[in-house]
KOLROTOR-439603 format. One record per residue (C-alpha): x, y, z. Coordinates in steps of 0.2 Angstrom, whole numbers, padded with zeros to 4 digits, always signed. Example, Ala and Ser with C-alpha at 12.3 -4.5 7.8 and 13.67 -1.06 7.14 Angstrom:
+0062-0022+0039
+0068-0005+0036
***
This chain:
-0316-0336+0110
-0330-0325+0118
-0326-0305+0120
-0346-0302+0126
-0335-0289+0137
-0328-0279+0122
-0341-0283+0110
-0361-0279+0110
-0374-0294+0105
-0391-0294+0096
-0401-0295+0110
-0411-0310+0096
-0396-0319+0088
-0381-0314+0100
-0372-0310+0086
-0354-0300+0089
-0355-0284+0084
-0340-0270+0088
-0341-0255+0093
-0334-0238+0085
-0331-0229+0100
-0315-0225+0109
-0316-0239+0124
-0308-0237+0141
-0295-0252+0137
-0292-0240+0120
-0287-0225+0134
-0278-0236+0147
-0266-0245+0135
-0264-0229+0120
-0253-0222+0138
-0247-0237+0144
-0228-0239+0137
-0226-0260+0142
-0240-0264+0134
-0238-0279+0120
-0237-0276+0102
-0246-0284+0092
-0239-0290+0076
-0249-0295+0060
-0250-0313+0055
-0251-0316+0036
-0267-0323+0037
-0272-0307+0045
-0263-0299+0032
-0274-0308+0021
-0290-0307+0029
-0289-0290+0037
-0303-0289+0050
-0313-0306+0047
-0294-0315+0051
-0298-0327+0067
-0287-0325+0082
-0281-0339+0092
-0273-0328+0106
-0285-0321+0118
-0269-0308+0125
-0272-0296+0109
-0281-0283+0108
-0298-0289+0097
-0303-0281+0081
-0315-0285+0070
-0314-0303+0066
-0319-0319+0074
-0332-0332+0066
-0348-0326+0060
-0362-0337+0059
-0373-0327+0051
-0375-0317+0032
-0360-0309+0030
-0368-0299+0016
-0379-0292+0031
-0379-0272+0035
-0368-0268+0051
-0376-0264+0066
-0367-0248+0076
-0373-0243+0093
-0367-0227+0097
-0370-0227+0117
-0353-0235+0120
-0352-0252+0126
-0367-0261+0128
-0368-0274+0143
-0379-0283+0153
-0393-0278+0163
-0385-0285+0178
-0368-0279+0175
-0378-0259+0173
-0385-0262+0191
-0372-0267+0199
-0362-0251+0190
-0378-0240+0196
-0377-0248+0214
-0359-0245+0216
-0359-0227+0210
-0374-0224+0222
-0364-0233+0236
-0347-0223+0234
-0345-0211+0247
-0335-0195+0248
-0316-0197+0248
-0308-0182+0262
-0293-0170+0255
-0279-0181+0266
-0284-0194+0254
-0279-0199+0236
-0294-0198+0224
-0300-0214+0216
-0296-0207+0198
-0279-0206+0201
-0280-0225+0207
-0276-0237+0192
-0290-0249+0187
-0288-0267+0181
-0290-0267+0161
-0304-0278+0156
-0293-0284+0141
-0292-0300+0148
-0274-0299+0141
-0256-0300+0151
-0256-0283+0156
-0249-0285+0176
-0254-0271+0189
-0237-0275+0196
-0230-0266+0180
-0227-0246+0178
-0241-0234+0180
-0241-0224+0163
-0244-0206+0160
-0258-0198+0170
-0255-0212+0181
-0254-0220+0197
-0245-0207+0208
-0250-0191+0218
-0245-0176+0220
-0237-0178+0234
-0224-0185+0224
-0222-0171+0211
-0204-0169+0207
-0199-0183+0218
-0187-0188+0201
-0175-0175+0207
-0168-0185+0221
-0162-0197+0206
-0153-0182+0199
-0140-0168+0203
-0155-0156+0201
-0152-0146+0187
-0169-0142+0185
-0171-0133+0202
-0152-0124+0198
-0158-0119+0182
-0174-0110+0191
-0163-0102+0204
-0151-0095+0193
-0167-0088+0183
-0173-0079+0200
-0186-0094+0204
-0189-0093+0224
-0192-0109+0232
-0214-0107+0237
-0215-0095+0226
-0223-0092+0208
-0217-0093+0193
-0214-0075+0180
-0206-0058+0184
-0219-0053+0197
-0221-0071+0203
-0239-0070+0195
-0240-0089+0191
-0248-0103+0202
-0241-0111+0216
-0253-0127+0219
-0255-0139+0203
-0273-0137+0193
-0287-0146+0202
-0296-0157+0193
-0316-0160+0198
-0324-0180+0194
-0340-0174+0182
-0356-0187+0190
-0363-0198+0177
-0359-0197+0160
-0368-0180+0153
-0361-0167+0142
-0348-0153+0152
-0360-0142+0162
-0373-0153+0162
-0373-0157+0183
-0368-0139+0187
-0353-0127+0188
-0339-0138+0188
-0328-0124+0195
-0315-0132+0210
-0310-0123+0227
-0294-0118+0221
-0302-0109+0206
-0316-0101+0215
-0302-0092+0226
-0289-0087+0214
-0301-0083+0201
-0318-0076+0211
-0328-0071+0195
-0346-0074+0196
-0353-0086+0182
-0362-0078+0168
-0369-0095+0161
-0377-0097+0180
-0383-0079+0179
-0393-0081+0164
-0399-0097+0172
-0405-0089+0187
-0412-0076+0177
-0419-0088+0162
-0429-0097+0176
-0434-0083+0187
-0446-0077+0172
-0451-0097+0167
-0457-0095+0185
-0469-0081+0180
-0479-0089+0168
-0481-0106+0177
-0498-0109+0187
-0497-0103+0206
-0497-0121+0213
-0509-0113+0229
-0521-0109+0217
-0525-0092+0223
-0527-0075+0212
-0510-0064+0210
-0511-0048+0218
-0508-0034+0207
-0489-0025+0209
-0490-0006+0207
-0476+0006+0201
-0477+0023+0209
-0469+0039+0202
-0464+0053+0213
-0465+0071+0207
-0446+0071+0203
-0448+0057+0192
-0459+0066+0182
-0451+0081+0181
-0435+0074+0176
-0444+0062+0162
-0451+0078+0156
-0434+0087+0153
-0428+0074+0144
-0446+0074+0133
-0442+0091+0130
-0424+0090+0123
-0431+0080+0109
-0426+0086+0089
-0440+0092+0078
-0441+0075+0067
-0443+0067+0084
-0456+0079+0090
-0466+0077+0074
-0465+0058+0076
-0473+0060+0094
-0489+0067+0087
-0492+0050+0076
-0510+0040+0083
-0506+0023+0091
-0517+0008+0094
-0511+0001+0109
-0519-0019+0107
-0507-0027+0120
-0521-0026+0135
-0537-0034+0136
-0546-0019+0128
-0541-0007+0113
-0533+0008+0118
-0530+0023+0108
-0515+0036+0112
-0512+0051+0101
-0493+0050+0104
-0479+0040+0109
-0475+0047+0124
-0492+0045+0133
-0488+0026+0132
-0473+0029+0142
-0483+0040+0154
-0497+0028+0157
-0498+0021+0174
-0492+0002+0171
-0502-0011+0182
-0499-0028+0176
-0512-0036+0167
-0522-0055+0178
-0518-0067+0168
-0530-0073+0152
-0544-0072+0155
-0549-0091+0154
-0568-0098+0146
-0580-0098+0161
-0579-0119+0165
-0589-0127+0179
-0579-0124+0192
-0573-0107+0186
-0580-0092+0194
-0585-0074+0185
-0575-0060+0188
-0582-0048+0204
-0577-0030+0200
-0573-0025+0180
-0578-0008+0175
-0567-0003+0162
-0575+0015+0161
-0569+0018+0177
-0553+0011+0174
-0549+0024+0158
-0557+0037+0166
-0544+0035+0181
-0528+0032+0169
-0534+0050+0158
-0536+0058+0176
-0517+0054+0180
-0513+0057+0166
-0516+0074+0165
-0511+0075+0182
-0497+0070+0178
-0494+0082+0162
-0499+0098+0172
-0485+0091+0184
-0472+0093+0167
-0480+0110+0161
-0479+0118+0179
-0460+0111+0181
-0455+0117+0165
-0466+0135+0166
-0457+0135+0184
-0438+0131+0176
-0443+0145+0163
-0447+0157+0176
-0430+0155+0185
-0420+0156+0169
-0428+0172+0163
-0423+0179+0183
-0405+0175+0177
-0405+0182+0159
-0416+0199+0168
-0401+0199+0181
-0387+0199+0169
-0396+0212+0156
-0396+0222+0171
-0379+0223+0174
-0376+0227+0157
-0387+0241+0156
-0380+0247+0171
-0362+0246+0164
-0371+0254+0150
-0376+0266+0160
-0362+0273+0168
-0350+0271+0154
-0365+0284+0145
-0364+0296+0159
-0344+0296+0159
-0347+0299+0141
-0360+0312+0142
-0347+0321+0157
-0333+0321+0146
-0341+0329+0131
-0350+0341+0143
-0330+0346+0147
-0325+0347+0131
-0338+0356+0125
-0338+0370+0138
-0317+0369+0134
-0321+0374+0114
-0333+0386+0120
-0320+0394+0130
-0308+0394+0114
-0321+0403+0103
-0327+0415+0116
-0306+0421+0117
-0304+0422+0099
-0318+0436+0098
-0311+0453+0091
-0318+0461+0107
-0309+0449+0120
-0297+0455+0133
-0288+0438+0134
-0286+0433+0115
-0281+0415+0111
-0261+0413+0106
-0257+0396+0094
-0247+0389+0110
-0261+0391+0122
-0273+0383+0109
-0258+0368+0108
-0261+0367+0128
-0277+0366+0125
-0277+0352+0113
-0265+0341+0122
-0277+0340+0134
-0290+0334+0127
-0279+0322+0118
-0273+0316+0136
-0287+0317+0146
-0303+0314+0133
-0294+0304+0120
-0311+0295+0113
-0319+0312+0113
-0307+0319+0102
-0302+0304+0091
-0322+0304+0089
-0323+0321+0086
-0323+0329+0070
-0306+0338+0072
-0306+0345+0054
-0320+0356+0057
-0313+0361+0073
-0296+0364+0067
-0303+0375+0054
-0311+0385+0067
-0298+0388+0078
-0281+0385+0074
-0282+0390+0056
-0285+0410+0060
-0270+0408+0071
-0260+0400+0060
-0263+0414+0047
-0258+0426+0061
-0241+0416+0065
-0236+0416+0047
-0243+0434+0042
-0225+0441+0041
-0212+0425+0040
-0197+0423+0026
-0194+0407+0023
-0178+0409+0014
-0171+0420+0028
-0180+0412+0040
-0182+0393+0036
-0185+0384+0056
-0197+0396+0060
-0212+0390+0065
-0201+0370+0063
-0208+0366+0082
-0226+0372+0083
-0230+0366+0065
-0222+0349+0072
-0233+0349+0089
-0248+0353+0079
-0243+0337+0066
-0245+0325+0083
-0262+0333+0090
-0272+0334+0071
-0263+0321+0059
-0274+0305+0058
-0265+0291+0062
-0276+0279+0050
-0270+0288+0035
-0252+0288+0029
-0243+0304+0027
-0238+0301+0009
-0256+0297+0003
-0265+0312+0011
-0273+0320-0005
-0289+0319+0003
-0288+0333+0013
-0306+0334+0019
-0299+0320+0031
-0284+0326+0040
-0284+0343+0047
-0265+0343+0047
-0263+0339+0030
-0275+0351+0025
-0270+0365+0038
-0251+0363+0029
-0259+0366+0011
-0271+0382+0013
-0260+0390+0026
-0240+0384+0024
-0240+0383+0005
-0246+0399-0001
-0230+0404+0006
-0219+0394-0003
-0226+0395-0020
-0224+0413-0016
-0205+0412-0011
-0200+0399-0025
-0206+0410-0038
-0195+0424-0035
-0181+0413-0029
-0164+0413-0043
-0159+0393-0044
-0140+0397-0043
-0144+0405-0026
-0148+0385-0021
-0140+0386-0003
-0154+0397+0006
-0169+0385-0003
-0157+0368+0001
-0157+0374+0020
-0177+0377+0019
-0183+0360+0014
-0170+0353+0024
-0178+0361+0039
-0197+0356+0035
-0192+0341+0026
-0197+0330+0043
-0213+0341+0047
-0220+0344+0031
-0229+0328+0024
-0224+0318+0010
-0234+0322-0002
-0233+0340-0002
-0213+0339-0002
-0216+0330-0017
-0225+0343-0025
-0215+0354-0021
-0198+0347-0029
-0208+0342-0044
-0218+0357-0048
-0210+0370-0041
-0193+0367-0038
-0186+0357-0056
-0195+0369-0069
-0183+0383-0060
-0168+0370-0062
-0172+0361-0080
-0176+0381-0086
-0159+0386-0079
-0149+0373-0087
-0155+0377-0102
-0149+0393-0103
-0131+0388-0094
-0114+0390-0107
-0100+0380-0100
-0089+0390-0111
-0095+0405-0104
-0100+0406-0087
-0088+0406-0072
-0100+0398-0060
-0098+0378-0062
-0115+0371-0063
-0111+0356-0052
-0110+0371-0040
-0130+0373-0040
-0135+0357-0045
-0125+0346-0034
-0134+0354-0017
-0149+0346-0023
-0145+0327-0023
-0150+0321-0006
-0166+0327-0009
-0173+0325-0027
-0162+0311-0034
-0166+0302-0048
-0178+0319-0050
-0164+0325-0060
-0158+0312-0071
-0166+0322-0084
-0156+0336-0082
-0139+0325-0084
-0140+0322-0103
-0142+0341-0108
-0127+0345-0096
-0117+0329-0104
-0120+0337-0122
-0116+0356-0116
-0100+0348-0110
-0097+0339-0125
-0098+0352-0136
-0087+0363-0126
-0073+0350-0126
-0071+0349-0145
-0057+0363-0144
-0050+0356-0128
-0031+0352-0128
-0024+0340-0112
-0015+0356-0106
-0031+0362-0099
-0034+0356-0083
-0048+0366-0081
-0060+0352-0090
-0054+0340-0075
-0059+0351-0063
-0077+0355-0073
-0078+0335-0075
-0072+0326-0061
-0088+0332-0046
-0098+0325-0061
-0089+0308-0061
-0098+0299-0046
-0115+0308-0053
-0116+0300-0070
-0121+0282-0070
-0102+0271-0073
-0110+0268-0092
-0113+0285-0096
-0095+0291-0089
-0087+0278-0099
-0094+0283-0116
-0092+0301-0109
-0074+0301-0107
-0071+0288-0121
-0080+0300-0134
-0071+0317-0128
-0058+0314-0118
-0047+0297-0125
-0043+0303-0141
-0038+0318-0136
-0027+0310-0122
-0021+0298-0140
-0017+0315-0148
-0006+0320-0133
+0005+0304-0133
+0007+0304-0153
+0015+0321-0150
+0026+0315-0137
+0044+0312-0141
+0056+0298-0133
+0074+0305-0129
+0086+0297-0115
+0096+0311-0117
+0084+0324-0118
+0064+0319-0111
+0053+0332-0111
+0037+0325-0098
+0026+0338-0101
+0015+0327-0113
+0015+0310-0104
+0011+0322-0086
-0003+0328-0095
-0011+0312-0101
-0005+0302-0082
-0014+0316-0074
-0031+0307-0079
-0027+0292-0074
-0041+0293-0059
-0054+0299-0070
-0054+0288-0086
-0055+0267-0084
-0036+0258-0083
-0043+0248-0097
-0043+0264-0105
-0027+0270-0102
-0019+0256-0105
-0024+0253-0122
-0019+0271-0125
-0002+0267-0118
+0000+0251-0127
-0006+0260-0144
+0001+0275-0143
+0017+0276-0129
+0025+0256-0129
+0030+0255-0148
+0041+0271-0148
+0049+0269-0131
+0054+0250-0137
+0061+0256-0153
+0072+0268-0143
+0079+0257-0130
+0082+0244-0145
+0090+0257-0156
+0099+0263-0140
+0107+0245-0135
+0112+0242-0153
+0124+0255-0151
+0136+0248-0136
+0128+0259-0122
+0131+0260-0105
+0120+0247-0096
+0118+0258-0078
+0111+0272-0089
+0099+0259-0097
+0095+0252-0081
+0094+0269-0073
+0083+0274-0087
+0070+0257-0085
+0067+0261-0069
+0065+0278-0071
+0051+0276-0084
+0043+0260-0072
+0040+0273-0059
+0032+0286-0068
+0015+0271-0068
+0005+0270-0052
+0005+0253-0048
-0014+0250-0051
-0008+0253-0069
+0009+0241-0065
-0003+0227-0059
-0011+0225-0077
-0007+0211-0088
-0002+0220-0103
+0010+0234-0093
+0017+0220-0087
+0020+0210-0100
+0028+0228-0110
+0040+0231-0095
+0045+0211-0096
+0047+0211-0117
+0059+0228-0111
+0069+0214-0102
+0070+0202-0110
+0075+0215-0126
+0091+0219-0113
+0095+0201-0110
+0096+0194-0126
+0107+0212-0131
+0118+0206-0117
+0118+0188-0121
+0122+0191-0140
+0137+0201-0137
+0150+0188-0135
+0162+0193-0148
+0162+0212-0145
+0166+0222-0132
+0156+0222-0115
+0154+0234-0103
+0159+0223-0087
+0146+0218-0076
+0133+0223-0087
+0129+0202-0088
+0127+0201-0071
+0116+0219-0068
+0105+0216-0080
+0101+0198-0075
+0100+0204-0057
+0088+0216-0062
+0077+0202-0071
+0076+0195-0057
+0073+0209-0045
+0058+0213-0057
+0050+0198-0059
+0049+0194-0041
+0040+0212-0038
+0029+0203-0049
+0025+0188-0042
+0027+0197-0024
+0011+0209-0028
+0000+0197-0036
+0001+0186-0020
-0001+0200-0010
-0016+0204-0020
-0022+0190-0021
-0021+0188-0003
-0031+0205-0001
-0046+0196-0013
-0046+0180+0000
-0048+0192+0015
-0058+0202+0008
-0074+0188+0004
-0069+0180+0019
-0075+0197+0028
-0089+0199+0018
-0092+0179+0019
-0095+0181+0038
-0113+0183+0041
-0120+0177+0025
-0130+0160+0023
-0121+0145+0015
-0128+0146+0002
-0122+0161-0005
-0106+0155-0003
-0098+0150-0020
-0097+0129-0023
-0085+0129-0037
-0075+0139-0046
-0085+0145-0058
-0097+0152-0045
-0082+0162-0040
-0078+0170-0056
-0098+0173-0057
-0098+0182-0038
-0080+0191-0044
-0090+0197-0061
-0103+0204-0053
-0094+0213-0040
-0085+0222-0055
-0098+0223-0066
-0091+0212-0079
-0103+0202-0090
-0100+0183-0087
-0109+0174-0100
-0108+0155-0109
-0104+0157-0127
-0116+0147-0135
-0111+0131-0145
-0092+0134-0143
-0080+0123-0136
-0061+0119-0133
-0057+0103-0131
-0074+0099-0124
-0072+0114-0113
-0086+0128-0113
-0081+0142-0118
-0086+0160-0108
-0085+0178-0112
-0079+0189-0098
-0080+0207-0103
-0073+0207-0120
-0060+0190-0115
-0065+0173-0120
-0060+0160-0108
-0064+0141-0103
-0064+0134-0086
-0052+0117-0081
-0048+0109-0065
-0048+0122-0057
-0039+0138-0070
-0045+0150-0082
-0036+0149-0100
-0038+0166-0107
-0036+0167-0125
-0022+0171-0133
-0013+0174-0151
-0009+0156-0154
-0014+0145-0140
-0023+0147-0122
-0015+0154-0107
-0017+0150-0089
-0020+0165-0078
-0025+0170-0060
-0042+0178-0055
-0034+0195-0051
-0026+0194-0068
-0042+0190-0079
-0050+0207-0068
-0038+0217-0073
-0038+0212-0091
-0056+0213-0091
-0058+0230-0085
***
C-alpha cells in the first residue's frame, strides 16, 4: 500500500513519514456527515499506530511497514505536505493560469473538490457544511416547510428586504468572503477588505496608513537612484508666526523660565553649536542638513561652497532678527493694554470727580444752612431760631443731604443749637400737671438725632448719641427735681407722666428712673404704712405701678405680707373688711406665697368659725357657715374642703343620724339634705370627698329606712328616699361627664395648631400635660411598686397607672378614678 500522496518520503531512503499538520482530506471529511467510520481492529487495538492496514478506503494513520530502524528519531516537516516537484509545478502553473471568475458566476471555493483519500467517498453524495450550494439558494429549505421561520420574523416585525433589529440596522446581503492568493499569513498580499465591506463600512485603514507612512520616511534615507544632489527645502516664518510663538514663550512659569537659561550643546549637525537656552533651538532657522558627509573616493568630488562662518553669522543675524521682532510685538501689546487700563482709570477718576464736587456742593449748602442757624440764635437777632424751625431745619438736611448729616458730627452740632432751645422750651414746664408736654417735639427730635447703630437701651455712652445725651442734661434735671418733692400715695399724676414719655424717652434712662428714683419713695413709704391704722389700702398706691416696674417690686411684697399678717392675729371671720384688704393682693402674690398666706392666717381662723357653729334642724343659725362659704374664692378648694371635712361633716352626720333614730318625718329630712347640698357651690360639689360625705348621708337614710321593718314607717318614705338616691347619684355621674366632656374640648381647642409631637402618646403623657397645666407635681416614686405597677405621686396622692386607669390609694385597697376626679383630689 503506497500513500506517497498523504505521506512525505526521505528524499534518500523514501521512507514514509506522516505529517502533523491538519490536511485538506482532515477538513473535507471532519464536515462531511456520509463519510465511513472507521472501526478499530484488534490488531490495531494491539499495535496502535504500527498495526498494518489491508484496506486502502480508511483513512491512514501512522502505521504501515517500516523497513528501516524503528528505534530512529522521527522526522516532522512542518510545511504541510510535501510532494513532488512535478506535482508543485503543475500546482504553480494552474494557479498562474486561472482567470478571474465574473460576479454572475459561482466562485470556485464554493465548488467541491474531489478528496485525494483514495477512499469510497462519491461526489454523487451530499455536499457537507460550508458546501456545495450558493447563495442563490439561501433559504431555499422553506419550500419543504410550512415556513414557520419567515412567520415567526413577521409576527416579530421582520419586513421582507429589509434588516434585521428595531431600526432595521442589520445587514441585508450575506458576509462576503475574499480568496487570500498563496498561502501567506492574513495581511500578508494586502487589505483583504471586500466591496460589500468597503461600502457599508468606508473607514480608512489605519495598518495601511502606517504603511504608507512607514515607507514614505524608508524612502528618505534610501540613495536618489538619479544620483543627483538633494536640493535643500527651507521653512519660512511670517511675522505672525513669530509673534504668536513669542506669547506663548511669554506665558511660561518661573521654574520654566529659569530652565530656559540653562547652556546647550547642540552636537546633532555637522559642527558643534552652542545655545544659551532652550528656546533659541526652537528659533533657529532649520534647513536640512546634505546627507554624511561621505570619505573623499576616486570618483567622489570635494564640496564647492562651505564657509561655516558665514553660515553662523547668518543664523545669529536672524536670530536677533527675529527676537527684536518678539520684543517690539510684545512692547507694542504692552503699549495698547496700558491705553485700556489709562482709559478706564479715567473714567474712574472722572466718576471720582464728579461724585467729589456733588459732595463738596452739598456740604457748601449745609454749611452755609448752620451758619444761617447760628447767626439767628444771636442775642441781637431780629428773626430768633424757635425748636420747630430748627426741627425744619434738620429734616432737611436729613432728607435732602443724608450722607452729609449721617457723616457729620451731630452731637456737637446738637449741642450747639438745639440744646439752648431745649432749655428755653422747658424753662417753665410741670411735669406732674403737665406730663405730654413737649411728648411731640421730644419724639420728632428722637428720629432726626438718635443713632440708629446704637440701641436705645444701651446708650450710656452719651458722647455718641445727641438724643440720648440731650434727654439726660436737659429732660432729667426736671424729673429728679419733681420726684423728690412728689408724695408716693399721690401715684396717679407720676403713673400718667411715665406713661406719657415711657415711648420717647429711651430705655435706659426710664430704668433709672423707676430704679433710683421712683422705689426708694415706694420701699420708704411701705415701711412706714400700718394696716391697722391707715384708711388708705396700700394696694391703692402700689397697684398703679405694676405695668411698669413689675418684678421691681417683688421686694416690697414680703414687708406688706408680714404688715398683714401681724394685723390679722385679732381678726375674727365676721370682718369682711380683711377680704376686701386681701383679695386685690390675691393675683399679685405668686400662687405659692398666697397659699401659705391664707393657710398661716386665715384657715385656722375659718376652723375656729365652724367649731363654733351649731347643727339644729329645727333651729340653724347660718351666720358662721356664711362667714367661712364667703371665702370660698379666696382660699384653695382643697383647703376648704379639708376644713369642711374636719370641722363641718362629723357633727352634721351625728345630727341627721341621731335625728332618723328617732322616727322622723322623711320630707323634712329630705327637705333638709337638699337644703344643706345647696348651700356648696358646685366647684366644691364636684370634689371627691364632698361627694362621697353627701353619698355616706344617703346611704345613712337607706339603710334607716331599710332596717325599719318591724316598726312603724312613715308611707312612702321607702320610695322617696330611694328616688332621691337615685336622683343624686345621677347628678353625679351627669356632671362628671359633662366635665369631662369640657376637658376633651378644651385640649382639642388648644391641640389645634400644635405640632404632633406635643400631643400626648399615652396616657401617662396625659396625666403629665394635665399636671402641669394645674401645677401639680407628677413624679415616679422611686423603688415602689404595686403588683409590678410604678407607683407615682400626684400632688400629695399616690397612684399607679393600668390599661388605661389611675388607682388612687385608698384606706384598704386601690381605687379607680377619672382624670377630673384625681385633679380635684389633688388640688
Amino acid at each position: 500500500m503506497s500513500m506517497s500522496h498523504l505521506y512525505g518520503t526521505d528524499g534518500e531512503d523514501g521512507v514514509e513519514m506522516e505529517s502533523f499538520e491538519v490536511s485538506e482530506w482532515d477538513l473535507q471529511n471532519e464536515f462531511n456527515p456520509h463519510r465511513q467510520r472507521h472501526r478499530q481492529s484488534k490488531e490495531e487495538a494491539t499495535y496502535g499506530v504500527w498495526a498494518e492496514r489491508d484496506s486502502d478506503e480508511e483513512r491512514p494513520s501512522f502505521g504501515g511497514k517500516r523497513s528501516r530502524d524503528y528505534s530512529a528519531p522521527v522526522n516532522f516537516i512542518s510545511a504541510g505536505l510535501k510532494k513532488s516537484a512535478a506535482e508543485d509545478m503543475s500546482e504553480e502553473d494552474s494557479d498562474e493560469d486561472e482567470k478571474p471568475v465574473k460576479q454572475e458566476e459561482i466562485p470556485k471555493e464554493f465548488v467541491p473538490k474531489k478528496l485525494k483519500t483514495g477512499g469510497n467517498f462519491k461526489p454523487s453524495q451530499k455536499g457537507f457544511v460550508g458546501g456545495t450550494k450558493s447563495f442563490m439558494d439561501f433559504g431555499s429549505w422553506e419550500r419543504h416547510t410550512k415556513g414557520i421561520g419567515q412567520k415567526l420574523l413577521q409576527k416579530m416585525g421582520y419586513v421582507p428586504g429589509r434588516g434585521l433589529g428595531k431600526n432595521a440596522q442589520g445587514i441585508i446581503n450575506p458576509i462576503e468572503a475574499k480568496q487570500r492568493k498563496g498561502k501567506g499569513a492574513v495581511g500578508a498580499y494586502g487589505s483583504e477588505r471586500t466591496n460589500q465591506s468597503l461600502q457599508d463600512f468606508p473607514v480608512v485603514d489605519s495598518e495601511e496608513e502606517a504603511e504608507e507612512e512607514f515607507q514614505k520616511e524608508l524612502s528618505q534615507w534610501r540613495k536618489d537612484p538619479n544620483g543627483g544632489k538633494k536640493k535643500p527645502k527651507y521653512n519660512y516664518k511670517t511675522v505672525e508666526e513669530l509673534k504668536a510663538k513669542g506669547r506663548i514663550s511669554k506665558q511660561l512659569s518661573a521654574p520654566q523660565k529659569e530652565l530656559s537659561q540653562v547652556k546647550v550643546i547642540d552636537m546633532t549637525g555637522r559642527e558643534q553649536k552652542v545655545y544659551y537656552s532652550y528656546s533659541q533651538i526652537s528659533h533657529k532657522h532649520n534647513i536640512p542638513d546634505d546627507s554624511p558627509q561621505q570619505p573623499l573616493g576616486k570618483d567622489s568630488k570635494p564640496q564647492g561652497f562651505a564657509l561655516p562662518e558665514l553660515e553662523h553669522n547668518l543664523q545669529l543675524l536672524i536670530d536677533i532678527t527675529e527676537q527684536e521682532i518678539i520684543q517690539n510685538d510684545r512692547q507694542l501689546q504692552y503699549e495698547r493694554d496700558m491705553v485700556v487700563n489709562l482709559t478706564h482709570e479715567i473714567q474712574k477718576m472722572s466718576e471720582v470727580l464728579s461724585h467729589e464736587e456733588t459732595a463738596i456742593s452739598n456740604l457748601s449748602k449745609v454749611l452755609e444752612m448752620v451758619e444761617e442757624c447760628e447767626r439767628r440764635m444771636q442775642p441781637s437777632c431780629e428773626n430768633p431760631l424757635t425748636l420747630d424751625e430748627c426741627a425744619k431745619i434738620f429734616e432737611t438736611l436729613q432728607d435732602k443731604y443724608y450722607e452729609e448729616y449721617r457723616m457729620s458730627d451731630r452731637v456737637d452740632l446738637a449741642v450747639a443749637i438745639v440744646y439752648p432751645l431745649m432749655k428755653d422750651y422747658f424753662k417753665n414746664w410741670d411735669p406732674l400737671k403737665d406730663c405730654t408736654y413737649g411728648t411731640e417735639i421730644i419724639a420728632k427730635w428722637k428720629s432726626l438725632l438718635e443713632n440708629d447703630q446704637l440701641l436705645s437701651h444701651s446708650g450710656q455712652d452719651l458722647s455718641t448719641d445727641a438724643f440720648h445725651r440731650l434727654m439726660w442734661e436737659i429732660w432729667m434735671p426736671y424729673v429728679r427735681n419733681i420726684v423728690t418733692q412728689w408724695q408716693p400715695r399721690n401715684c396717679g399724676s407720676m403713673v400718667d407722666f411715665l406713661d406719657s414719655w415711657v415711648h420717647v424717652v429711651p430705655v435706659w434712662i426710664l430704668d433709672n428712673i423707676l430704679d433710683q428714683l421712683i422705689f426708694p419713695k415706694l420701699q420708704k413709704e411701705v415701711e412706714s404704712w400700718n394696716p391697722l391704722t391707715d384708711t388708705v389700702p396700700i394696694h391703692s398706691w402700689i397697684h398703679p405701678w405694676l405695668p411698669l416696674m413689675q418684678a421691681r417690686l417683688e421686694p416690697l411684697y414680703s414687708p406688706i405680707r408680714n404688715k398683714l399678717a401681724n394685723a390679722l392675729q385679732k381678726w375674727h371671720p365676721s370682718d369682711s373688711s380683711a377680704k376686701l384688704i386681701l383679695q386685690p393682693w390675691k393675683d399679685v402674690f405668686t400662687p405659692g406665697s398666697w397659699e401659705a398666706f391664707m393657710v398661716k392666717n386665715i384657715v385656722p381662723k375659718l376652723g375656729m368659725c365652724l367649731n363654733e357653729l351649731i347643727i339644729n334642724p329645727h333651729q340653724q343659725h347660718m351666720d358662721a357657715f356664711y362667714w367661712v362659704i364667703d371665702w370660698e374664692g379666696m382660699i384653695s378648694v382643697s383647703s376648704l374642703v379639708g376644713l369642711l371635712e374636719k370641722h363641718f361633716f362629723p357633727k352634721w352626720l351625728q345630727v341627721l343620724c341621731s335625728w332618723l333614730s328617732n322616727s322622723p318625718n322623711y320630707e323634712e329630712i329630705t327637705k333638709w339634705y337638699l337644703g344643706w347640698k345647696s348651700m356648696f357651690s358646685d366647684q366644691v360639689l364636684a370634689h371627691p370627698s364632698i361627694k362621697d360625705k353627701f353619698n355616706e348621708a344617703l346611704d345613712i337614710m337607706n339603710r334607716a329606712v331599710s332596717s325599719s321593718v318591724g316598726g312603724y314607717m312613715q308611707p312612702g318614705a321607702r320610695e322617696n328616699i330611694a328616688y332621691l338616691t337615685h336622683t343624686e347619684r345621677r347628678k353625679d355621674f351627669q356632671y362628671e361627664a359633662m366635665q369631662e366632656r369640657r376637658e376633651a374640648e378644651n385640649m382639642a381647642q388648644r391641640g389645634i395648631g400644635m405640632a404632633a409631637s406635643s400631643v400626648p402618646m399615652n396616657f401617662k403623657d396625659l396625666i403629665q400635660t394635665k399636671a402641669e397645666e394645674h401645677n401639680i407635681v407628677f413624679m415616679p416614686v422611686i423603688g415602689k411598686r404595686h403588683e409590678g405597677k410604678q407607683l407615682y405621686t400626684f400632688g400629695r396622692i399616690v397612684i399607679y397607672i393600668d390599661r388605661g386607669v389611675v388607682f388612687v390609694q385608698g384606706e384598704k385597697t386601690w381605687v379607680p378614678t377619672s382624670l377630673q376626679s384625681l385633679i380635684d383630689m389633688a388640688k
